[in-house]
Structure formats: structure tokens, C-alpha cells
C-alpha positions as CSV (number, residue, x, y, z in Angstrom):
1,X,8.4,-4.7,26.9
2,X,5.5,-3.0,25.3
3,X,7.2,-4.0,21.5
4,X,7.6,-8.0,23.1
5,X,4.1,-7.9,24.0
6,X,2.6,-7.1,20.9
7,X,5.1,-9.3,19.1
8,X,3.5,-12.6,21.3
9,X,0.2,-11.6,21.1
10,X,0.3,-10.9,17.2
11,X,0.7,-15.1,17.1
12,X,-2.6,-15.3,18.9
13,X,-5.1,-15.1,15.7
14,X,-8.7,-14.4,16.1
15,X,-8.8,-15.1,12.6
16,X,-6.8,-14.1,9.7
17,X,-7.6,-13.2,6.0
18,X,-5.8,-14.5,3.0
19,X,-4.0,-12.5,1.8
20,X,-2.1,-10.6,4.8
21,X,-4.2,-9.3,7.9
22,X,-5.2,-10.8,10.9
23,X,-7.3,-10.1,14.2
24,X,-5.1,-10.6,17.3
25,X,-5.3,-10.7,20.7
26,X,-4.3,-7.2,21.0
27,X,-1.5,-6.9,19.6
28,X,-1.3,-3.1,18.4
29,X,-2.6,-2.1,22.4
30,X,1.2,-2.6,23.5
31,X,2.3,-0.2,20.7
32,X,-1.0,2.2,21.5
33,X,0.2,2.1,25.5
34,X,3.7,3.4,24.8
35,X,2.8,5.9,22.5
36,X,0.3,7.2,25.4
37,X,2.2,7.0,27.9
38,X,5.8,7.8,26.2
39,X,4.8,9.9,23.3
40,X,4.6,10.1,19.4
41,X,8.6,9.9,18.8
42,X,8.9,6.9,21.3
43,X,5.3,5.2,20.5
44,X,6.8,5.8,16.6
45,X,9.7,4.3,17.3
46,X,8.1,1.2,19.0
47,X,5.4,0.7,16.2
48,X,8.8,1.2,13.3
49,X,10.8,-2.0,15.2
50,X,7.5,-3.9,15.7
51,X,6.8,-3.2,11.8
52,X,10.3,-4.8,11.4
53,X,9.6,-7.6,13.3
54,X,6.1,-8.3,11.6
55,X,7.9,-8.3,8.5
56,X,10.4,-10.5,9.2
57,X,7.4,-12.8,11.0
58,X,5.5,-13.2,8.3
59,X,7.3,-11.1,5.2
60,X,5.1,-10.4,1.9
61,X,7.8,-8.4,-0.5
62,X,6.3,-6.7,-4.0
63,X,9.1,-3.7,-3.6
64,X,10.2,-1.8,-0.9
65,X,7.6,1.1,-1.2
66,X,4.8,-1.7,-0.5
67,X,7.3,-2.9,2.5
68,X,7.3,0.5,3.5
69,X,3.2,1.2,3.4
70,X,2.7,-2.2,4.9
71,X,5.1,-2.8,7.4
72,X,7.3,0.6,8.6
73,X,4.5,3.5,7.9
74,X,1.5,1.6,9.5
75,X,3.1,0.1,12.1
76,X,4.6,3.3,13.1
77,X,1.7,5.3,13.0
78,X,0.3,3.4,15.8
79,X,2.3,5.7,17.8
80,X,0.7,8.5,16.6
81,X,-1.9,7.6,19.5
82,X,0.8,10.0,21.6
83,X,-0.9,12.7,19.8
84,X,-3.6,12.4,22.5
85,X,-1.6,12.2,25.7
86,X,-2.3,14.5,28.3
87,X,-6.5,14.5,27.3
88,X,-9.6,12.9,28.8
89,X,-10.1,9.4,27.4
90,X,-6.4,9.4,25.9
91,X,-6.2,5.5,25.5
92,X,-9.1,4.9,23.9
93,X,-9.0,8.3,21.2
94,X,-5.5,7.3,20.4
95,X,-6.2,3.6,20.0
96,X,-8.8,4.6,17.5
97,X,-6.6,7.5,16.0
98,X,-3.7,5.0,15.5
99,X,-6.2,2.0,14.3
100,X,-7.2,4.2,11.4
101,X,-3.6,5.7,10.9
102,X,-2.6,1.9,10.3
103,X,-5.5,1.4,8.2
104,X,-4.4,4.6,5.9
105,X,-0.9,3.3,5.2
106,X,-2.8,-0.6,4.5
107,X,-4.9,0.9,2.2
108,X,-2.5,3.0,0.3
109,X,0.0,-0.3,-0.1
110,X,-3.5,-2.2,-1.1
111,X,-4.0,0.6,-3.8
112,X,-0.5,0.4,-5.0
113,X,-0.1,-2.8,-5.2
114,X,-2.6,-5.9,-4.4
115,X,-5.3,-4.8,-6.2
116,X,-4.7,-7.8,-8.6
117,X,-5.7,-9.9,-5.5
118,X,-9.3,-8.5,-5.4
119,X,-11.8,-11.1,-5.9
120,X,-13.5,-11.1,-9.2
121,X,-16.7,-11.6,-7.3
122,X,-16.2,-8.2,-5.7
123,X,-18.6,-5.3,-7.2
124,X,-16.4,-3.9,-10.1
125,X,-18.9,-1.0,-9.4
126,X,-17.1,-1.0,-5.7
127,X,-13.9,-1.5,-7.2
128,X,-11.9,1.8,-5.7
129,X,-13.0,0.8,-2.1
130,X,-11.7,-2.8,-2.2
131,X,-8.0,-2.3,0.1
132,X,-10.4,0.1,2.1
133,X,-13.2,-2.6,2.6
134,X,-10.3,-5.4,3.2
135,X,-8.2,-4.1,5.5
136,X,-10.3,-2.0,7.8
137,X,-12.3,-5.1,8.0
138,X,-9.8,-7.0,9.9
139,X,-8.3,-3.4,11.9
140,X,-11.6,-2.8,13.0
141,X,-12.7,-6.0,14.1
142,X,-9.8,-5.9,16.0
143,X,-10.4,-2.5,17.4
144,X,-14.0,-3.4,18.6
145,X,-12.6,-6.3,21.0
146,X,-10.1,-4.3,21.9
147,X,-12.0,-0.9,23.2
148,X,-14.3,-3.3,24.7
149,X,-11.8,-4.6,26.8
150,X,-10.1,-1.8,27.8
151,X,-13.6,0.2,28.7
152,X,-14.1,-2.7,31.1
153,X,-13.4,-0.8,34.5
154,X,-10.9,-3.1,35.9
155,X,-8.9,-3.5,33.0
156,X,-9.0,0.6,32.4
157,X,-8.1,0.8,36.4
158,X,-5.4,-1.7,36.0
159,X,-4.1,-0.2,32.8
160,X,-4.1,3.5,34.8
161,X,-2.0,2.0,37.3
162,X,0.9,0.7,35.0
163,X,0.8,3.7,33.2
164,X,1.1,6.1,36.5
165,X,3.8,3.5,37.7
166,X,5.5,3.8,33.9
167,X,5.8,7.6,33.5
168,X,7.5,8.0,37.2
């Protein structure tokens, strides 16, 4: 369920950058809530299918270690969010855990290879922190809405009561 949720939600775009990366309407929350309330190995497993899916949504192939950094790592290591199950304020320390897990594995792929994509009005002097600067622009955009609206006390109520009815 969690893995369908993200997967509709990922079509509702905020705005999206040109060259791959979007803000959603929540999408990687789904993936966040089963890692916290199912684990790393499951929330893992959820983010490596959703990865799949994204891929085969919108695919952008260079060779199969960039599919790899920007489709299977980071979208699994939103369930590394798990990581904080079992702690006080475990939602919203994994959400931000997993954001810049995700983020790691973007940038790594933007190192690799799409740094022939930077803009040639882009600092030269800032040249290193260009897949940095681009994709945790997007990530945390996205992140901001999205600890906002869970930290709103009926959504993080609501959201308690799914996951108490979830783990039974």
C-alpha cells in the first residue's frame, strides 16, 4: 500500500527540474512510514521496488551504475528511516535521515555522471558542489513541506493511529 501511495503521489509535481528531480506531494513519506513502522530490511525493500517503478516511470539510462545510484540505492535508502524506530520523534528523524540518504546516492550518480549537464552559468569556482546544490535543492524542498505537514498535530495524531493499527 505504502509503495502504491508513493507511486500516485510521485505524479503530483510541485515542480520539477530539468534534468531529473521533482518536488511531490509526498511521495517518499509512504516509503519513510513503512520503514518506521516495519523496519530497515522491509522499509529497504519498499524504497528498492518503488526505485524500480520510478525508473520504469520516467527511465534516464547512462549505464547501469548511474541506474543503480539514481534509482535502486536512493530509493532504498529511504528505508533506512527504520534505523530510528523505537525512539522519540522517530517519523520525523528518519524522514530526514532517509531525505539525505537519498540525496547521498543522487549526488554520487550526479558526480559520476551528469556533470556535463551543469550549467555553464554555474560558478566554475563552485564546480564540485554542483549534483550537491541540484539535487538536495529539490529533496529538500520537498522535505520542508513535508515535515511541516506531518508536525501538524492532527496529521502526526492520525499518522500514530495507522501506525499503532499497522504494527498489531
Amino acid at each position: 500500500m505504502a509503495m502504491a501511495l508513493a507511486y500516485v503521489t510521485s505524479f503530483i509535481k510541485i515542480f520539477e527540474l530539468p534534468y531529473g528531480g521533482s518536488v511531490t506531494m509526498l511521495s517518499m513519506l509512504f516509503i519513510v512510514l513503512a520503514a518506521n513502522w516495519y523496519g530497515v530490511k522491509t522499509g529497504m525493500l519498499v524504497g528498492f521496488a518503488y526505485g524500480v517503478l520510478q525508473f520504469l516511470q520516467e527511465p534516464h539510462f547512462l549505464s547501469l551504475l548511474q541506474v543503480c545510484c539514481d534509482y535502486v540505492l536512493a530509493f532504498a535508502a529511504l528505508g533506512l528511516a527504520g534505523l530510528f524506530r523505537g525512539r522519540r520523534n522517530r517519523l520525523l528523524l528518519g524522514y530526514m535521515a532517509a531525505v539525505l540518504a537519498r540525496g547521498a546516492f543522487h549526488s554520487l550518480g550526479g558526480y559520476l555522471y551528469w556533470m556535463d549537464y551543469m550549467p555553464e552559468n554555474f560558478p566554475q569556482a563552485l564546480r564540485s558542489l554542483y549534483p550537491i546544490v541540484y539535487n538536495y535543492s529539490y529533496l529538500l524542498a520537498e522535505g520542508l513541506v513535508t515535515v511541516i505537514i506531518i508536525k501538524v498535530p492532527a496529521v502526526e495524531a492520525a499518522l500514530e493511529r495507522i501506525r499503532e493499527a499497522a504494527v498489531r
